[in-house]
C-alpha positions in Angstrom: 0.0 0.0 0.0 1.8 3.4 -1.2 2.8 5.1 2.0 0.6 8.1 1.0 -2.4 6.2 2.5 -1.1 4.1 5.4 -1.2 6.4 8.2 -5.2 7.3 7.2 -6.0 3.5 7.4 -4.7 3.0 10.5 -7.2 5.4 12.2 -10.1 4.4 9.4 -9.9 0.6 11.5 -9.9 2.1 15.0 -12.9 4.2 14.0 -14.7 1.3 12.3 -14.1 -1.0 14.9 -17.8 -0.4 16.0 -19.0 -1.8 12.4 -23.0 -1.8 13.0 -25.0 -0.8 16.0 -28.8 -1.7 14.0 -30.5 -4.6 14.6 -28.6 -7.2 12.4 -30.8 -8.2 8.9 -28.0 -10.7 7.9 -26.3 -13.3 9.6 -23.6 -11.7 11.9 -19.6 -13.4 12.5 -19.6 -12.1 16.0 -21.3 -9.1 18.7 -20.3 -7.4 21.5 -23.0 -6.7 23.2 -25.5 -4.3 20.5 -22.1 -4.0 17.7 -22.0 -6.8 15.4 -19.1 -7.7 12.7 -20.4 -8.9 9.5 -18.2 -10.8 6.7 -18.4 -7.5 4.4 -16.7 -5.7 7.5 -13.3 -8.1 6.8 -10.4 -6.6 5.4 -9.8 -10.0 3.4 -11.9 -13.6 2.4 -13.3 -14.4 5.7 -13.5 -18.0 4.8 -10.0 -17.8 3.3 -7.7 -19.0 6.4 -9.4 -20.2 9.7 -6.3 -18.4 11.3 -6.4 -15.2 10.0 -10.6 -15.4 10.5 -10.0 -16.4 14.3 -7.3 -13.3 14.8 -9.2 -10.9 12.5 -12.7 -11.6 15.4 -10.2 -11.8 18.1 -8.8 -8.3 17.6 -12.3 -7.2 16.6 -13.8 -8.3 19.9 -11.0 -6.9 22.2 -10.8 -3.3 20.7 -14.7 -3.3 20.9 -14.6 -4.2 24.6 -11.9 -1.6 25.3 -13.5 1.2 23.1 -17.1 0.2 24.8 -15.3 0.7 28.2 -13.9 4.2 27.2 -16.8 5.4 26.2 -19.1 4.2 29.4 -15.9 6.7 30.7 -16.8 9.2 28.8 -12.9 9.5 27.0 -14.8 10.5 24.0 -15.6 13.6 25.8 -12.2 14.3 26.8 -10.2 17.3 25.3 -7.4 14.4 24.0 -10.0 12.4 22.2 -11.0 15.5 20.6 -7.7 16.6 19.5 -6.8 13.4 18.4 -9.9 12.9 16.5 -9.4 16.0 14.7 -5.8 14.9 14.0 -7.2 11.6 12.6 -9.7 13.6 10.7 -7.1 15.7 8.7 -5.0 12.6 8.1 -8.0 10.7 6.4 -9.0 14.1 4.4 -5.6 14.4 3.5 -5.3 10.2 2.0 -8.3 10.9 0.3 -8.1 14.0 -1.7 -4.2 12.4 -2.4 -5.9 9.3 -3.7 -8.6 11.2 -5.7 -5.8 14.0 -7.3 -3.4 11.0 -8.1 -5.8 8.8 -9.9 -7.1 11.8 -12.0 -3.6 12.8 -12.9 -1.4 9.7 -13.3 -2.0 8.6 -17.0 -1.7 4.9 -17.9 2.0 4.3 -18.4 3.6 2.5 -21.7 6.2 -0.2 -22.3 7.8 2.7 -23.6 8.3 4.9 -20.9 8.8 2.3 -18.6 12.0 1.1 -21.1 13.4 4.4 -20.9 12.8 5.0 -17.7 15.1 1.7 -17.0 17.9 3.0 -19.3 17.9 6.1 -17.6 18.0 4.5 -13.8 20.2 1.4 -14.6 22.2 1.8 -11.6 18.8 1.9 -9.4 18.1 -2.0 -10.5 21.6 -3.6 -9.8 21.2 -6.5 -7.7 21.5 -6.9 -4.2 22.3 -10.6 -4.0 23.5 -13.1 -7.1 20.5 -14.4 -8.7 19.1 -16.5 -11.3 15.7 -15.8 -13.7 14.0 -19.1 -14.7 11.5 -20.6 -15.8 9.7 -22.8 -13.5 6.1 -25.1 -13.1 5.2 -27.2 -9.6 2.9 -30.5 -10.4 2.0 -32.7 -7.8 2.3 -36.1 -10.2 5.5 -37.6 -10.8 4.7 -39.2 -13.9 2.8 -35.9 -15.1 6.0 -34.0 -14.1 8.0 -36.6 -16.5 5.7 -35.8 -19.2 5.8 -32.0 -18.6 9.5 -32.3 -19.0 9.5 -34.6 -22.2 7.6 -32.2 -23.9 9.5 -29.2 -23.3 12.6 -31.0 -24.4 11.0 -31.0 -27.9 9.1 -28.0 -27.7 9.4 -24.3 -25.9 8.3 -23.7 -22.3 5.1 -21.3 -23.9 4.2 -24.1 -26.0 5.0 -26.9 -23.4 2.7 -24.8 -20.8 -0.4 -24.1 -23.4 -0.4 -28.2 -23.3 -0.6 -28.5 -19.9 -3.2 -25.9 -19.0 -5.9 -28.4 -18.6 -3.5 -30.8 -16.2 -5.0 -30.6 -13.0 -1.8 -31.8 -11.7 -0.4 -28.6 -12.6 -0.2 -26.3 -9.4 1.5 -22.9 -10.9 4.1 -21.5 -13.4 6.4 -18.8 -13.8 7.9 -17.2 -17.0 10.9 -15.3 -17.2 11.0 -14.7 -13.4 14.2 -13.4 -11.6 14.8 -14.9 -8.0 17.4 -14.5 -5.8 19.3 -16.6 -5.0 18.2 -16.6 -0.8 14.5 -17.1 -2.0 15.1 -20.5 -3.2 14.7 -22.6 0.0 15.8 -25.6 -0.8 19.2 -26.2 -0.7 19.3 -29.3 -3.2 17.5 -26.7 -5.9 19.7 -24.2 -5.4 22.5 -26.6 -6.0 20.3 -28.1 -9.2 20.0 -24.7 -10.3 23.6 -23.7 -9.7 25.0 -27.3 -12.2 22.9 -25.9 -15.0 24.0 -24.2 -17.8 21.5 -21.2 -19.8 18.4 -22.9 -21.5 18.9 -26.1 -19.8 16.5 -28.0 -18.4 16.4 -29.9 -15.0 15.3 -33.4 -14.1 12.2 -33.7 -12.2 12.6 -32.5 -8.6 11.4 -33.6 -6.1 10.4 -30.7 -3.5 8.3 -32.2 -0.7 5.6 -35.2 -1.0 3.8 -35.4 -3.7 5.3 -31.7 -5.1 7.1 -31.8 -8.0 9.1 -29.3 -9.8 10.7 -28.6 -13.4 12.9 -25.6 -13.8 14.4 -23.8 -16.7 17.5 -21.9 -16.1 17.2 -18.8 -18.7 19.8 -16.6 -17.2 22.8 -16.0 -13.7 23.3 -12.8 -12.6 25.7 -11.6 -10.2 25.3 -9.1 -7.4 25.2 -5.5 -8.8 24.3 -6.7 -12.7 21.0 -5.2 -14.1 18.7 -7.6 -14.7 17.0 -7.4 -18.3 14.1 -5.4 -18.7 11.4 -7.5 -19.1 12.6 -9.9 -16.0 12.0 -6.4 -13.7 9.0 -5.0 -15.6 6.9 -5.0 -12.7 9.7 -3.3 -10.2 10.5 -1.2 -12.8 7.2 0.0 -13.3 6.6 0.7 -9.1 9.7 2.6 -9.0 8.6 4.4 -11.8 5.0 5.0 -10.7 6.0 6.2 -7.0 8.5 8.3 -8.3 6.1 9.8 -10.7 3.2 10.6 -7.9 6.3 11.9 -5.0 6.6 14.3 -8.1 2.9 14.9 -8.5 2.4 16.0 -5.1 5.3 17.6 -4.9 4.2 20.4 -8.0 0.3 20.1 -6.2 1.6 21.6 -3.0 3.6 24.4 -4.8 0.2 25.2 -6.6 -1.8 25.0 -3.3 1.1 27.2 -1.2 0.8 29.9 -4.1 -2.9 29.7 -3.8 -3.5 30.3 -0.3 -2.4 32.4 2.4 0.4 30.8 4.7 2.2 32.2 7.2 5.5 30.7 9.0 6.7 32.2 11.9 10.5 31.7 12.4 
């Protein structure tokens, strides 16, 4: 989440925390006492991750208690509540009209700039770590895994993963991505990885039971090379686009200081 908008958020889900005081017309996840918490009021798939649900109701219930206690105190009458509320006003104003002024100003960016932008920044996309950008699909058959690999020795890997789309064996696919070195976990596909030579293609791996990899070594890099373009497309492109609305606001609040009277007392 771009850092223009984090701070706002943060106060949004205190002041929220109370999601519906009306009698509930749906069925509710949980209450405290007349506030009920309703699966729209999640900040994710309620019925994703039994975990995260537990937490999520958890944290819901104990900052309702506590805010139900401070106001039977009557802390939302004090002079700090006020002044932070205010505070926590302006901050939310603020991530709005930023979020509004942005959208209406940033113009859909091209393969074009973004290129340029890359040639122009090279040094900003060296490496940190040595790393490696590969090709690489997970199935969880062997023998569908053997086929997989079979095929892409006679074919290419867009071709090879067209085939397989229908596979229901096949778990997921990358193309062309770069990963460091660090993120590969397991230490026997790292040391695969490391034997092959560009465009070579592994044996099946085995990764844990019944999890089965095939990998594709396109490229090594070394720490502080520049990755190729279109392995970084998507970093490159985030740089780019945060750079490009620090500017924006930037030039917005020269327009708004000539615009209005400000004094600063020094």
């Amino acid at each position: 989440m771009n850092n223009f908008f984090k701070t706002s958020f943060i106060f949004v889900a205190f002041f929220l925390a109370g999601c519906a005081k009306e009698k509930p017309s749906v069925e509710y996840v949980a209450k405290v006492n007349d506030v009920y918490l309703y699966k729209k009021d999640f900040t994710f798939s309620p019925d994703s991750n039994s975990a995260n649900r537990n937490e999520f109701i958890r944290n819901w219930v104990n900052t309702e208690l506590l805010a139900q206690e401070a106001r039977k105190n009557d802390l939302e009458k004090s002079d700090e509540f006020i002044q932070l509320s205010h505070k926590a006003e302006k901050e939310i104003l603020k991530s709005l009209w930023l979020k509004k002024y942005l959208s209406e100003n940033i113009k859909p960016v091209t393969t074009k700039e973004l290129e340029d932008y890359y040639n122009k920044k090279l040094d900003a996309f060296k490496l940190l770590q040595d790393a490696v950008i590969l090709n690489q699909v997970y199935l969880i058959q062997y023998d569908n895994a053997i086929q997989f690999r079979s095929v892409l020795l006679e074919s290419d890997w867009n071709k090879t993963l067209k085939a397989f789309a229908n596979d229901s064996s096949l778990q997921s696919a990358s193309n062309g991505e770069l990963v460091y070195n660090y993120q590969i976990q397991t230490g026997n596909l790292l040391n695969i990885i490391n034997e092959l030579q560009p465009n070579e293609v592994s044996l099946v791996i085995p990764v844990q039971k019944n999890l089965f990899t095939v990998v594709q070594v396109l490229q090594k890099l070394k720490k502080d090379e520049v990755p190729p373009f279109v392995s970084i497309k998507k970093e490159v492109e985030k740089t780019f686009l945060d750079e490009k609305q620090k500017q924006l606001v930037e030039e917005h609040l020269k327009e708004l200081y000539s615009q209005n009277d400000i004094d600063i007392k020094k």
